[in-house]
GULUMVEX-453440 format. One record per residue (C-alpha): residue number from 1; residue in three letters; x, y, z. Coordinates in steps of 0.001 Angstrom, whole numbers, plus 500000, padded with zeros to 6 digits. Layout:
<atoms>
<atom><seq>NUM</seq><type>ALA</type><px>X</px><py>Y</py><pz>Z</pz></atom>
...
</atoms>
This chain:
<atoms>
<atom><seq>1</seq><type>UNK</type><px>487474</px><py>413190</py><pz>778196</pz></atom>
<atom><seq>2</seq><type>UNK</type><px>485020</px><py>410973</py><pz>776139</pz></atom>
<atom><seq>3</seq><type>UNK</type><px>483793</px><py>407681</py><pz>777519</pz></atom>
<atom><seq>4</seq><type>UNK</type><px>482235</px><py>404391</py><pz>775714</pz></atom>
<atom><seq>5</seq><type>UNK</type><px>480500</px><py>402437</py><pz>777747</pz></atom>
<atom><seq>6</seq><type>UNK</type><px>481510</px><py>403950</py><pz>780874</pz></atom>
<atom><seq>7</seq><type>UNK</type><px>485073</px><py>403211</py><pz>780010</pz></atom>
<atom><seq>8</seq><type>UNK</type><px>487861</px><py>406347</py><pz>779399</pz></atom>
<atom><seq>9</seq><type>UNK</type><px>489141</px><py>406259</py><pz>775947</pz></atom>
<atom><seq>10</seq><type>UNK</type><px>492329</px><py>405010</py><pz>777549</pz></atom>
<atom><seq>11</seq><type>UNK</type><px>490601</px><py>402343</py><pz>778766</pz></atom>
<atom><seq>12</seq><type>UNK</type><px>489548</px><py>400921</py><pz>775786</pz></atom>
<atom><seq>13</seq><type>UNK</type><px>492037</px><py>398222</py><pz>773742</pz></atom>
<atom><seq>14</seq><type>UNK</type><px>491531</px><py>396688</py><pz>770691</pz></atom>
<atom><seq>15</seq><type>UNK</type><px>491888</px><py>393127</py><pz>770163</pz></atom>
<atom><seq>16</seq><type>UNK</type><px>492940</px><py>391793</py><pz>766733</pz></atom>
<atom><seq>17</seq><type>UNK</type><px>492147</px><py>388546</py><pz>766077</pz></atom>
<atom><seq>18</seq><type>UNK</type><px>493827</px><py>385662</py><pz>763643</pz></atom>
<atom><seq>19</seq><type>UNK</type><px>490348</px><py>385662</py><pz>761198</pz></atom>
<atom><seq>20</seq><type>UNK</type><px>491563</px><py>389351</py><pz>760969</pz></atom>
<atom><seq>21</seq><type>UNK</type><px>487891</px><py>390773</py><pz>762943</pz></atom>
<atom><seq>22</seq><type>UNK</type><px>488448</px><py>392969</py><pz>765592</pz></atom>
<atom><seq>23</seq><type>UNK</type><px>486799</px><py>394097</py><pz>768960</pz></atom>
<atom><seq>24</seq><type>UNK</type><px>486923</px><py>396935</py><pz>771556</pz></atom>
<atom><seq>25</seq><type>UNK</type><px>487291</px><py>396137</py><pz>774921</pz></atom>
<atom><seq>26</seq><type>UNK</type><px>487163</px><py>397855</py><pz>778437</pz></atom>
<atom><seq>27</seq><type>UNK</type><px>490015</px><py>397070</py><pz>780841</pz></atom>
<atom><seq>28</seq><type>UNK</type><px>488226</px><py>395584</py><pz>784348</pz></atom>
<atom><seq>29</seq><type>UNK</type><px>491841</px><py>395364</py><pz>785572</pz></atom>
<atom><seq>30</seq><type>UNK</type><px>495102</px><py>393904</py><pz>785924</pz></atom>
<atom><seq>31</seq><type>UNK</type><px>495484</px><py>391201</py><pz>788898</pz></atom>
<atom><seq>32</seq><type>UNK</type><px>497494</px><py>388103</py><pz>789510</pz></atom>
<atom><seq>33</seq><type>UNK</type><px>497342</px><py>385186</py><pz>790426</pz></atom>
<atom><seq>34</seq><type>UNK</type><px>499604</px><py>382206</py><pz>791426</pz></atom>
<atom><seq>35</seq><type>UNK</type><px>502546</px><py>384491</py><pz>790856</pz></atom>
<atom><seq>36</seq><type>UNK</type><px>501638</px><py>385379</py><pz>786837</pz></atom>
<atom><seq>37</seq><type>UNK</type><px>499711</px><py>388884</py><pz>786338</pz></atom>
<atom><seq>38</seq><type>UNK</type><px>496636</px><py>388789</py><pz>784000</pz></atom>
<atom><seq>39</seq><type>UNK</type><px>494584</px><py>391035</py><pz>782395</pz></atom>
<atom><seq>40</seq><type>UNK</type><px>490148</px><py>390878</py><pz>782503</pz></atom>
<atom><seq>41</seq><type>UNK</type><px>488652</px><py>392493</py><pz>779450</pz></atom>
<atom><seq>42</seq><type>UNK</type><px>485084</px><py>393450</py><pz>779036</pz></atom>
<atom><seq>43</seq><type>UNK</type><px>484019</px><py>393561</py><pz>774867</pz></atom>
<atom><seq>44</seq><type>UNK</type><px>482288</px><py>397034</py><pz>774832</pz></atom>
<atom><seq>45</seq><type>UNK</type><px>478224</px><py>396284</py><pz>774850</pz></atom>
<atom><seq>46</seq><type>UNK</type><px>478589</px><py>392916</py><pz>776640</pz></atom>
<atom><seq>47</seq><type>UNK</type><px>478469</px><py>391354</py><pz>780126</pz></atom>
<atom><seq>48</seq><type>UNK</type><px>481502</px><py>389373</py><pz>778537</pz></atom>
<atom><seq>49</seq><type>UNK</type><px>484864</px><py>388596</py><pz>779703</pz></atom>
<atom><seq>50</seq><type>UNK</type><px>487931</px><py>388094</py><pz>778562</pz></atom>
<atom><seq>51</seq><type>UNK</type><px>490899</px><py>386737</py><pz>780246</pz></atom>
<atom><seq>52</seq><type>UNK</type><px>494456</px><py>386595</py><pz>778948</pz></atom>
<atom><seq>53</seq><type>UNK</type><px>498272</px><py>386245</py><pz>781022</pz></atom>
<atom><seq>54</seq><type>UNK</type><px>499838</px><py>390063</py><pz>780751</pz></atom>
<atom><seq>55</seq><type>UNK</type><px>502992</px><py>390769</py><pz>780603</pz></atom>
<atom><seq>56</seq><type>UNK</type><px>504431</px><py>394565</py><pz>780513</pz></atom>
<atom><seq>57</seq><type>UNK</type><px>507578</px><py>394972</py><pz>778966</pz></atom>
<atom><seq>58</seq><type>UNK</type><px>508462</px><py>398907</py><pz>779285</pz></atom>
<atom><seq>59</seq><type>UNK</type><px>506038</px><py>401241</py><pz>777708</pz></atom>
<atom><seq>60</seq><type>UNK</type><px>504406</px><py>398106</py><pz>776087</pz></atom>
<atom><seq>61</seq><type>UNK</type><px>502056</px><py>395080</py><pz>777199</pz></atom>
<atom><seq>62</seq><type>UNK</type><px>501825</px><py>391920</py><pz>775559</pz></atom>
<atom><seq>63</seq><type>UNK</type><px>498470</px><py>389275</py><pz>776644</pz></atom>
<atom><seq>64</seq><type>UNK</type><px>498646</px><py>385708</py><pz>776078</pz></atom>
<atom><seq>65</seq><type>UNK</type><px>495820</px><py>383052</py><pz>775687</pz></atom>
<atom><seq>66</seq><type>UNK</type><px>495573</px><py>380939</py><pz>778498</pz></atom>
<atom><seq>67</seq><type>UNK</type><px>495927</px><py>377289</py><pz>777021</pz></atom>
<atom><seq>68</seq><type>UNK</type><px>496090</px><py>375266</py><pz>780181</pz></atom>
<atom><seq>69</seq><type>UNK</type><px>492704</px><py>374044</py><pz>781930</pz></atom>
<atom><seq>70</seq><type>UNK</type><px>493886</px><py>374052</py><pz>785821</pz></atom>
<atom><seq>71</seq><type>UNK</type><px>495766</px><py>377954</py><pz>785211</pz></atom>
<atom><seq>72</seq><type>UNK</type><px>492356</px><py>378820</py><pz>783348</pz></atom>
<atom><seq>73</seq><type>UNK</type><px>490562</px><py>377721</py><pz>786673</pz></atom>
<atom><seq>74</seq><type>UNK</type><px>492547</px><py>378996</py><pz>788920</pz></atom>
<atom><seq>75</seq><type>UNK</type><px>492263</px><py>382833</py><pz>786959</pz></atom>
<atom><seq>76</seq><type>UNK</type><px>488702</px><py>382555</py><pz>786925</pz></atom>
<atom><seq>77</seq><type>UNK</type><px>488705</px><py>382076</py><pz>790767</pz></atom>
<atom><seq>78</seq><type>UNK</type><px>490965</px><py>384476</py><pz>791426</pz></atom>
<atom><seq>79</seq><type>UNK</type><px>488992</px><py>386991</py><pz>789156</pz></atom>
<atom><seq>80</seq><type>UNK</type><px>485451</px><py>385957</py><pz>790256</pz></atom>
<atom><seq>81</seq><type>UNK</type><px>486913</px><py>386851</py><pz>793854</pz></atom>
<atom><seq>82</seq><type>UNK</type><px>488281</px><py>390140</py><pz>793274</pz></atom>
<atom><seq>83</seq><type>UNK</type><px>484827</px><py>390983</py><pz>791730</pz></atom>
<atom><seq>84</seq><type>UNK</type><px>482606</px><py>389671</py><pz>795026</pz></atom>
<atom><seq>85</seq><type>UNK</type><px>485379</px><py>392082</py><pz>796849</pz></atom>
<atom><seq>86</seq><type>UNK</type><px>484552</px><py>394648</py><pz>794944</pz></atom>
<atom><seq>87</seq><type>UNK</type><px>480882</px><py>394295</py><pz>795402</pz></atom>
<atom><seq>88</seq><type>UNK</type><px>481152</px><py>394596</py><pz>798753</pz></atom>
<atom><seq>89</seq><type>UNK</type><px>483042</px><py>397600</py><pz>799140</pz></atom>
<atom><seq>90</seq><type>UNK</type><px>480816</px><py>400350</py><pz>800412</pz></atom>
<atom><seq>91</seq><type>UNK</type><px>480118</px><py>403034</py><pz>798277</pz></atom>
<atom><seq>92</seq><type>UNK</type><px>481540</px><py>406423</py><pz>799631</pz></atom>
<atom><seq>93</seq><type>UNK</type><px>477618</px><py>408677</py><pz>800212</pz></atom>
<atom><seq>94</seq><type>UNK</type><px>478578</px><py>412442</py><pz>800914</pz></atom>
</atoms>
């Protein structure tokens, strides 16, 4: 299976946005926080993320721009700490 970026082809989404541009994105992961789920997306070539409320609704997903300031916060904290986790882990040396 190809990668971009280090990212499975099924890992990649597209994002449309309203000035009609698009960009490709790697999913980092799904997590929640504060009892909402949310999605962290990384535009291919960047160190960027993105960071939208998810919502899966059967075989589809729908994201969601996060408009208030304290939920905003709050995701970044909650993301920034599952990444320092994940840091940490040990990598498995056979």
């Amino acid at each position: 299976m190809a990668e971009k970026y280090g990212y499975a082809e099924e890992d990649i989404i597209t994002l449309e946005f309203d000035d009609e541009t698009e960009e490709e994105c790697g999913i980092l992961g799904v997590f929640e926080a504060k009892g909402k789920e949310y999605i962290a997306l990384n535009p291919l070539g960047t160190e960027d993320v993105y960071l939208y409320r998810y919502k899966e609704d059967g075989d589809d997903f729908h994201m969601e721009d996060i408009a208030d300031e304290n939920e905003f916060n709050d995701v970044i904290k909650e993301f920034e700490g599952l990444m320092v986790v994940e840091d940490e882990e040990p990598e498995n040396e056979n």
